[in-house]
N, C-alpha and C positions, 0 to 999 in steps of 0.2 A: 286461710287467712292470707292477706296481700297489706302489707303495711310497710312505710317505709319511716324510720325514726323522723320525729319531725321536732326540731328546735321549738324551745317553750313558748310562744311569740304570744299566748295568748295565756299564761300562766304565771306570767310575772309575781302573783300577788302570793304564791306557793313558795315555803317555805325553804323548800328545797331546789328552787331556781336560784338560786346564790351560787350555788356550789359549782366548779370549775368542772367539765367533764375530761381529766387529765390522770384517770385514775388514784388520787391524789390521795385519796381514801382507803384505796384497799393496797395489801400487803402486795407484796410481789409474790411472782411463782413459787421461788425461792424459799419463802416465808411463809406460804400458802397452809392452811390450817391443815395437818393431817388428820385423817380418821381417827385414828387410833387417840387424840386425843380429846373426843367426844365420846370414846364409847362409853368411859367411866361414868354417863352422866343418866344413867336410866330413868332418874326421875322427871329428866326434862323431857323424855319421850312423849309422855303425856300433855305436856305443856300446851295450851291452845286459850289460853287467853292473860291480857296482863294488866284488866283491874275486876276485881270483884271484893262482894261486902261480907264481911265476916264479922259475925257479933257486933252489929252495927258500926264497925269500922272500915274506910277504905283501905284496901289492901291491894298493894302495886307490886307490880312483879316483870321482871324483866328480863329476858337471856341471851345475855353478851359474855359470854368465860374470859374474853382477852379483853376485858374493858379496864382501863386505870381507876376510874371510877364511875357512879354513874347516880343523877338525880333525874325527881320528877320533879316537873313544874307545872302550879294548878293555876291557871286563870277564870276569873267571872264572866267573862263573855269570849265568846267566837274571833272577834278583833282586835282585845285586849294585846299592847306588845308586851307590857310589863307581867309579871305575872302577881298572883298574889298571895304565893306560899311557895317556895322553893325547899323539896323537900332531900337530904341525902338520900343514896340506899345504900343497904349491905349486902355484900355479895357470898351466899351461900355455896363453899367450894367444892360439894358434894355434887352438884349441880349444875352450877354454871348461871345460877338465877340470883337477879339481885331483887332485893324486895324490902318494902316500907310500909307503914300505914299513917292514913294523913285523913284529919276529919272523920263525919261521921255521915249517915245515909242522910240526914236531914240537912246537913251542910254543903254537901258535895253535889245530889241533885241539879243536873240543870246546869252544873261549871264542865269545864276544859282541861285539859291536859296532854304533854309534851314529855318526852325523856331527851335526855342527853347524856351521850358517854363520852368520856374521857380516852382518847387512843391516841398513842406515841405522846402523850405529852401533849394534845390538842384538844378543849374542847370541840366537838364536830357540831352541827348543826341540830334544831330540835326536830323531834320525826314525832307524827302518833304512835307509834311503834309499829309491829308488823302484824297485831292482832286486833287492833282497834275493830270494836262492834258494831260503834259508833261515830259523826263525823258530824264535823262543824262542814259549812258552804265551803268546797273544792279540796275536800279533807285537809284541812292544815293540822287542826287538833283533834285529837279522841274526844267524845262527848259521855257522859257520866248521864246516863237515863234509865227512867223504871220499864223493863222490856216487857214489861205484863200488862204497860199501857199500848203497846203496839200490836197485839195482839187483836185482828174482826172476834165480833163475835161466833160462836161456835166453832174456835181453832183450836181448840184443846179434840176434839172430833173431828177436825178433815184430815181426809188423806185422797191421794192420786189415785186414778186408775187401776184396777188389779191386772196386768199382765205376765199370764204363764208364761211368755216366753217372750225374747225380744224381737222375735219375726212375728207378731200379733202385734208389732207398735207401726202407728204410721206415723210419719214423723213432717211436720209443717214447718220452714223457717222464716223467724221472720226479726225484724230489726223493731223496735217500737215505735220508733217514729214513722220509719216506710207505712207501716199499717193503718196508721188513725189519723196523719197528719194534711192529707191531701182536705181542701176546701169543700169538696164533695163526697166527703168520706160519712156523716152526719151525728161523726161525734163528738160530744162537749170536749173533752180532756184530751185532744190533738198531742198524741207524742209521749204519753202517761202512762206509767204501770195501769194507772185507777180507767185505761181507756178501755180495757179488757173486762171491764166489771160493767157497762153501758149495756142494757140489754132493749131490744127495737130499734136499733140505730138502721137507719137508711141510706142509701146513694139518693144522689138528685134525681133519679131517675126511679127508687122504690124500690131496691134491690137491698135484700138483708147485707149489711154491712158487721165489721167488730167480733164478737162471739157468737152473733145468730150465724153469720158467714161459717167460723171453723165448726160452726154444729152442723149446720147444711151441707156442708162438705162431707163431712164424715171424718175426719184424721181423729187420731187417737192422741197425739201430745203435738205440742209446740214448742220449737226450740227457739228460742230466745235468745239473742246476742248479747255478747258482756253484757250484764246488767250490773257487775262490782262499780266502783269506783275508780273511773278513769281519768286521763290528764288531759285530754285534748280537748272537754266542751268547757270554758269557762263555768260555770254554775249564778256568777256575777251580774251574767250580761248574756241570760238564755233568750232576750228578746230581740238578741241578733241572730238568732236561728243556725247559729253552728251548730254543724255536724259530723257525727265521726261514727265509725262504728265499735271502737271503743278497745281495739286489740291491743292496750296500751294503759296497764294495769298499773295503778297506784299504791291503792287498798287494796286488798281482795276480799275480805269478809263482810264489806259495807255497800250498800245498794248504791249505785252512781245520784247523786242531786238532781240532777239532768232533768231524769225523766218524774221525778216528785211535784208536787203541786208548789212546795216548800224547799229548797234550798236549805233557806235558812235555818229551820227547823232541824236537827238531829232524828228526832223520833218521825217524823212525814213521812222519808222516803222507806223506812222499813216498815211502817204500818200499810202505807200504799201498797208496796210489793205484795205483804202478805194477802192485801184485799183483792190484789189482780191474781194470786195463785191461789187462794179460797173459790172466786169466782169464776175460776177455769175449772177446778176438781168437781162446784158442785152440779157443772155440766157436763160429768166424766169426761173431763180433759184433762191430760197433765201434764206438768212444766219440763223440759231441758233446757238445763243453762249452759249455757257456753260458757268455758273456763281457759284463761291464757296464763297458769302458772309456767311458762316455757319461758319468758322472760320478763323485764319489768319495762316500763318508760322510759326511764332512764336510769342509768349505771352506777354512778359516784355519788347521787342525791339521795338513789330509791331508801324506802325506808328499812331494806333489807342491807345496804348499805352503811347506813347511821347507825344502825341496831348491832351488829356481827360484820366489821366491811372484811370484803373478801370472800367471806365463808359461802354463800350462797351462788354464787357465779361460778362458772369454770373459764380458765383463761388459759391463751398460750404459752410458750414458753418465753415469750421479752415481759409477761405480765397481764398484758392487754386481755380485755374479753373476749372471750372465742363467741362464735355471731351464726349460733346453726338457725337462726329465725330471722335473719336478715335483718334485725331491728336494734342493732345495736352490742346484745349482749346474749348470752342463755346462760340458767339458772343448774344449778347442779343438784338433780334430783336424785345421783348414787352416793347421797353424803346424806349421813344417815339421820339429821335433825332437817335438811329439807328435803327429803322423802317424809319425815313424819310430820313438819309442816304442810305440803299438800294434802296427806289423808287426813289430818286432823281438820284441814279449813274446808273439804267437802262433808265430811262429814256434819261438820257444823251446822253446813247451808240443806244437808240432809234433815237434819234433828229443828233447826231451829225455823224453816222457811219451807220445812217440806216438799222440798226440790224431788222431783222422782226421774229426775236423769241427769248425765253430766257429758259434755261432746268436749275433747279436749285438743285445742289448739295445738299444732305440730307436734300430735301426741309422740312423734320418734326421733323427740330430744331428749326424752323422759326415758331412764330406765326401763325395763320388762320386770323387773322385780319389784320396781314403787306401781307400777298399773296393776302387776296382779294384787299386789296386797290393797291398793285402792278398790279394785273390784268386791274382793276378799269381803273388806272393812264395810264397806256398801251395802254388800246385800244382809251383812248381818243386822241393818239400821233398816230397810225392807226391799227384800226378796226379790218385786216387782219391779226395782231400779233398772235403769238403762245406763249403759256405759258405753262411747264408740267416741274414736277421735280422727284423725290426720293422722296415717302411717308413713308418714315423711318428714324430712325438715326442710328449709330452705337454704340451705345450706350444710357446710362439712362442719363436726365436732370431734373434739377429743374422745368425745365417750366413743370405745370401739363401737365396729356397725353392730355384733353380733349383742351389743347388750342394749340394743336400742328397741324402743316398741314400734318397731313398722311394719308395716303390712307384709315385708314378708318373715318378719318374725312371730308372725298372729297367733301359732301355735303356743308362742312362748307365754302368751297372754289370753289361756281362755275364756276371761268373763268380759274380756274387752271387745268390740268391732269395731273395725275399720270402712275407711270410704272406698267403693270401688273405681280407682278411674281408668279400670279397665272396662267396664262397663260404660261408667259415664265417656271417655273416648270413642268408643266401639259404635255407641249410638250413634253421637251427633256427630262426631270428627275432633280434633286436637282441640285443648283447651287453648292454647293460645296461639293458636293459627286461626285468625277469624273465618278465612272462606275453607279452611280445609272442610271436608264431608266426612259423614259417617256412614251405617248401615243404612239407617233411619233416612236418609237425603242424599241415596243413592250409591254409594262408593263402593268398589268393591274391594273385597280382603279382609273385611271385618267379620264375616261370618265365624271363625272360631271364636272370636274376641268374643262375641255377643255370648255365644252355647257357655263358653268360660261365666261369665254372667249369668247366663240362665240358672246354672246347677250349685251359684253359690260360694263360688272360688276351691268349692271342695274335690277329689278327686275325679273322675269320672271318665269312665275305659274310650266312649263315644268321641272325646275332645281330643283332637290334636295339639300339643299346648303349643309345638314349635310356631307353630301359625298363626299364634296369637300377637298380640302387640306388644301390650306392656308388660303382664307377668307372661313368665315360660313354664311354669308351674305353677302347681296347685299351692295355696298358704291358709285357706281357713281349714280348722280343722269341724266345723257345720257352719250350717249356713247363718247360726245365729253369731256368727262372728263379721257378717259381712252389710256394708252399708249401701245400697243401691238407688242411683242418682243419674241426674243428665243435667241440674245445673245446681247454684247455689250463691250465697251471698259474693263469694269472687267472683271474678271473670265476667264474660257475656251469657246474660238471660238468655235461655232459651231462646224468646222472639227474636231475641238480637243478634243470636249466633246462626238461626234459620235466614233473616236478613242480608245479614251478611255471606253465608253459604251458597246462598239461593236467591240472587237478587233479580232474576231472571224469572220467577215463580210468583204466582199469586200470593194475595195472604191467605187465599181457602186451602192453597196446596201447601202451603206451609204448616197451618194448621193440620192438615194429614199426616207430614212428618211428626206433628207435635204428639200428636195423637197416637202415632205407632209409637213413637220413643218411649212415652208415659206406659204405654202397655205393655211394654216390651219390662220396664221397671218392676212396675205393678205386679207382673205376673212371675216374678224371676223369685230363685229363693232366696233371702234374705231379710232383711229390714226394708223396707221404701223410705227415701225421704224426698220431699220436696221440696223448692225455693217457695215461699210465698208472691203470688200473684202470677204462680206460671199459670193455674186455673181460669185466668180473666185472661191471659196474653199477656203479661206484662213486659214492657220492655224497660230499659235505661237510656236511652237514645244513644246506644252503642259505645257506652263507655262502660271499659271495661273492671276497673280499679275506683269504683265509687266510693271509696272508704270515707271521704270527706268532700261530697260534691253535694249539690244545693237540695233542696225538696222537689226541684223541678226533674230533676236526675232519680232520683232515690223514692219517692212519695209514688203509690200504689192510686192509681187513676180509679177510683171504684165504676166511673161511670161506662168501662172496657167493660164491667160485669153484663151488664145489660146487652151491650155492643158483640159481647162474644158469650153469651148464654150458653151457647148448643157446644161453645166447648167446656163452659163449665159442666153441666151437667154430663160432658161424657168424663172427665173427671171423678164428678162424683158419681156416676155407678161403677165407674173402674174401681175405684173405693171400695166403693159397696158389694161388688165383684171377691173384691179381695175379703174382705174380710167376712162374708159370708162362707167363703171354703177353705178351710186348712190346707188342702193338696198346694196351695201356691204358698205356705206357711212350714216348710217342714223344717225339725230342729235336729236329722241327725244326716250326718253323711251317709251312712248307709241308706235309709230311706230314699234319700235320692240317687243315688245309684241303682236301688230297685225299681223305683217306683217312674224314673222318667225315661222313655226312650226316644232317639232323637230319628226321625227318617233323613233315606239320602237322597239328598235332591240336589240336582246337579247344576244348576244357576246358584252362584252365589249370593246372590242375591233373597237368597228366599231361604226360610229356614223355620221346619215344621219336626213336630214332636207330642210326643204323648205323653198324657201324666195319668199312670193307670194302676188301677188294683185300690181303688178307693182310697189314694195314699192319704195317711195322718188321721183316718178318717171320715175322710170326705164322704158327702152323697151320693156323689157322684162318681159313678166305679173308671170313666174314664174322662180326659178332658185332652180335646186334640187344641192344639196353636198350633198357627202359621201364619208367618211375618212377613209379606211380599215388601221387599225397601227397595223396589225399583219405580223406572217412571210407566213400565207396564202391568197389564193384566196379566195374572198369570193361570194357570190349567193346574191342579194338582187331582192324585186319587186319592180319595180316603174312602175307606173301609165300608161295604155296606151297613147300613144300622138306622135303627131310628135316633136319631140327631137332635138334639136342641140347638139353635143357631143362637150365638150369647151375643158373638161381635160381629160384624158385618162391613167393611166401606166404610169404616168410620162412624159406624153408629154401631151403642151399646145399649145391652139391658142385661140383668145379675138374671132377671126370670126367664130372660128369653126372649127373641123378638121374632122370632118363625121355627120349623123344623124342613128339614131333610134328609135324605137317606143315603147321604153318602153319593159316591162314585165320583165321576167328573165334577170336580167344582171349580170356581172364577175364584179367586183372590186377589181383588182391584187392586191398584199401583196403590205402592206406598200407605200399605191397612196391614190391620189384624184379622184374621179370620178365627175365630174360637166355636167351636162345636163341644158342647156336653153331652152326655148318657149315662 
């Protein structure tokens, strides 16, 4: 995530743009809510929503322990300022929940509502509260709707993908609108959950576009950026084509308007979504959401703010918010009502939307103790869930390092995976040094870095770790802890970091790089993931932080698919590659420390190894790689034998595309070489 706080400028009409961002709201350090005066409240542990219908009455419910007082207020429409029942509540001291009942299911249907508490003496501002299900246009009020109308049909029976393991997931990202929004892209719903559910969509040029695209591919899930409710795209005034990517959380349990057909509507945007994730499962694909509980929008307004101010943030010692996500504030997830706020609002988007993964934004702002019990809580909702986030933050926090989920605390967190950017650096060169090089585009010194990659982040006698770059030790404890990558929705795309790296180079030699890097991915142990439209070449026209840059920057060219075919399809047999053999799939550190061994070859530049003894499985009793990342041909021996040649120069096939027997072989500049047996 790359985000930088951005002033409301386009949000005026939000309820919680009034409010001064002067901490004005929350207590001081000083004053700062202790533990110990939550723990007595175990029934609020469970707490995860704060209206529903009981005995045909609406029943509100609210949890603020240090509130003076606190009302809900129902209005009949979205826009209404007045309201039109203002109701008290009582505060249960057992608890910490204040709760009322106001109307009945036939009256309530279809209206709005707001809380407001009472602190220091002050009424504060109205908020939907912090569990709203539902949302009026740019969430200002909770909406009151029958959820059993949002519902496609046959949702009571879908479910995601079965994956035994999460090194069997390949993982595609992509933003909603990048995907379907481009003029040549050929689908109706441009920028829409529902763009996902268009099946025969074409490019101008007749190339399967939308979900025939991620079926032809082969990926296993897609990860999906913020799709909650965020602050930065108006919902008002979506036919000014603002853009964000959304790391800038409002709501968290309600789908963004944004991308709904409807706005206006409450019930749209969660029936849509559910249609765009029904429509993905029942092409065996499955959903990851992206999730930014690491901070909120904003600080003094958010509704975590209004609801409990203070409790949810951590702050310095003058008061102020301590800022480990560079956006302002971060959220305190070793305070033990929001630690049980995050697992209960995933779990939610688990049960209620059938989400079958979750990637979590600077997941090491976030305790090790709320990730593992989030894992924990996950798999007991199903099994097949994926869980990996960002084992950094963008900055320094209070919370010690040692209780922080990052990547090199990965151990602390085994249901979790992290991103490698020890791989992803190693490949292509430094994230934010545009022309630095990597393996992949020639440089030399990365070969430990890469083997570090190859095996998973897990131990392994063969790797020198001093030699490596960024980690110096080993942190996964298998390789199902580890995320393997070379670009993603930050920084520079691939094309654009080959560009700029190698501006002296073809675009065919570029594409060679791209081709070893992706294979180098591909074959390594871990999870794979990829940016969406690295398989066309996609670039950004070398901007790097497109968080909020136009469709001209961000929109997915689909007519590059046609233009650059032969790289897609080596793509998709690398895919296909992979997930035809388990040995590049394996789920324990020991296995790979058996099962791979790496040759010494004395050009740094080249780096060959074997994966043998049928590991995990496989058909195949042995499988040699070797990665020439120079601008030369290289000479290797391998072994006499009868040989299937997989990879070659840049061309792939999962069955084979020749054989040989070994001895002297060529490994063109800048390819893969893979031989089976």
């Amino acid at each position: 995530m790359k985000l930088s706080l951005k002033p409301l400028a386009i949000a005026t009409s939000l309820v919680v743009a009034s409010l001064p961002m002067n901490n004005s709201n929350n207590v001081s350090a000083a004053e700062a809510y202790p533990e110990t005066q939550y723990s007595n409240y175990p029934v609020a542990l469970s707490f995860d929503r704060e209206f529903h219908f009981s005995n045909n009455a609406g029943v509100f419910e609210l949890w603020s322990p240090k509130a003076q007082q606190a009302k809900v207020n129902i209005y009949s429409r979205y826009n209404d300022t007045t309201p039109e029942m203002t109701v008290e509540m009582i505060l249960d001291p057992s608890n910490g929940i204040w709760h009322t009942t106001a109307g009945t299911i036939e009256s309530l249907i279809g209206k709005f509502y707001t809380f407001q508490i009472k602190n220091n003496g002050k009424w504060l501002d109205e908020t939907p509260g912090i569990w709203a299900r539902a949302l009026s246009v740019n969430g200002e009020k909770a909406a009151i709707i029958d959820f059993n109308l949002t519902n496609p049909e046959g949702w009571q029976a879908d479910h995601g993908p079965k994956v035994a393991h999460q090194t069997d997931a390949i993982i595609y990202e992509m933003h909603h609108r990048d995907f379907s929004v481009h003029a040549n892209s050929g689908i109706k719903n441009k920028g829409k959950f529902i763009a996902l559910t268009e099946k025969g969509t074409r490019s101008t040029n007749g190339e399967p576009t939308g979900i025939d695209h991620l079926k032809e591919l082969g990926i296993t899930h897609i990860h999906i950026l913020p799709s909650y409710d965020f602050n930065s795209v108006d919902e008002t005034n979506l036919q000014s084509g603002s853009y964000n990517w959304g790391y800038d959380p409002i709501n968290y349990n309600t789908p963004d308007g944004s991308y709904s057909t409807n706005p206006y509507d409450p019930a749209t945007r969660i029936k849509e979504m559910k249609q765009m994730i029904k429509a993905l499962h029942d092409e065996g694909l499955g959903v990851v959401m992206d999730v930014v509980y690491n901070h909120t929008a904003i600080g003094d307004g958010s509704n975590f703010s209004l609801t409990v101010p203070g409790y949810f943030y951590r702050h310095r010692a003058d008061g102020s918010y301590s800022d480990a996500s560079g956006c302002g504030n971060e959220t305190a997830s070793d305070r033990i009502m929001v630690r049980q706020y995050i697992i209960n609002s995933v779990k939610y988007w688990a049960k209620e939307y059938h989400i079958d993964g979750f990637r979590f934004d600077l997941m090491g702002i976030h305790d090790a103790t709320t990730m593992t019990l989030v894992a924990k809580e996950l798999k007991k909702i199903n099994p097949n869930i994926i869980i990996y986030g960002e084992g950094w933050t963008a900055g320094d926090s209070p919370l010690p390092a040692k209780e922080r989920a990052l990547k090199d605390n990965a151990m602390m967190i085994p249901g979790c995976a992290v991103f490698s950017d020890d791989i992803r650096d190693g490949i292509k060169g430094h994230y934010s040094k545009a022309d630095d090089r990597g393996f992949a585009t020639g440089k030399i010194g990365n070969k430990e870095t890469i083997k570090f990659g190859i095996v998973g982040a897990v131990a392994h006698p063969q790797i020198n770790y001093s030699k490596c770059n960024n980690s110096k030790a080993p942190y996964a404890i298998s390789p199902l802890q580890v995320v393997n990558y070379v670009s993603c929705h930050d920084d520079l795309t691939l094309t654009d970091k080959l560009a700029a790296s190698m501006p002296e180079y073809s675009v065919e030699e570029r594409q060679r790089a791209a081709k070893l890097a992706q294979t180098i991915v591909f074959t390594s142990q871990g999870m794979p993931f990829m940016f969406a439209g690295e398989e066309v070449f996609r670039d950004k026209k070398g901007v790097h932080n497109s968080y909020k840059s136009p469709d001209d920057i961000n929109a997915i060219d689909w007519n590059m698919k046609h233009e650059n075919r032969e790289l897609f399809d080596y793509y998709r047999e690398l895919i296909r590659l992979r997930r035809s053999h388990p040995a590049f799939r394996m789920t324990s550190a020991d296995d790979v420390v058996s099962h791979i061994r790496f040759d010494n070859t004395k050009s740094e530049s080249l780096i060959s190894y074997s994966i043998t003894g049928n590991a995990n499985g496989d058909s195949w009793n042995e499988i040699k790689l070797i990665f020439n990342g120079s601008d030369a041909d290289m000479t290797v021996n391998v072994k006499r034998g009868d040989w299937k040649i997989i990879a070659r120069g840049g061309v792939i096939n999962a069955d084979g595309i020749g054989s040989c027997q070994g001895g002297k072989l060529t490994v063109e500049h800048r390819s893969a070489l893979i031989l089976a047996r």
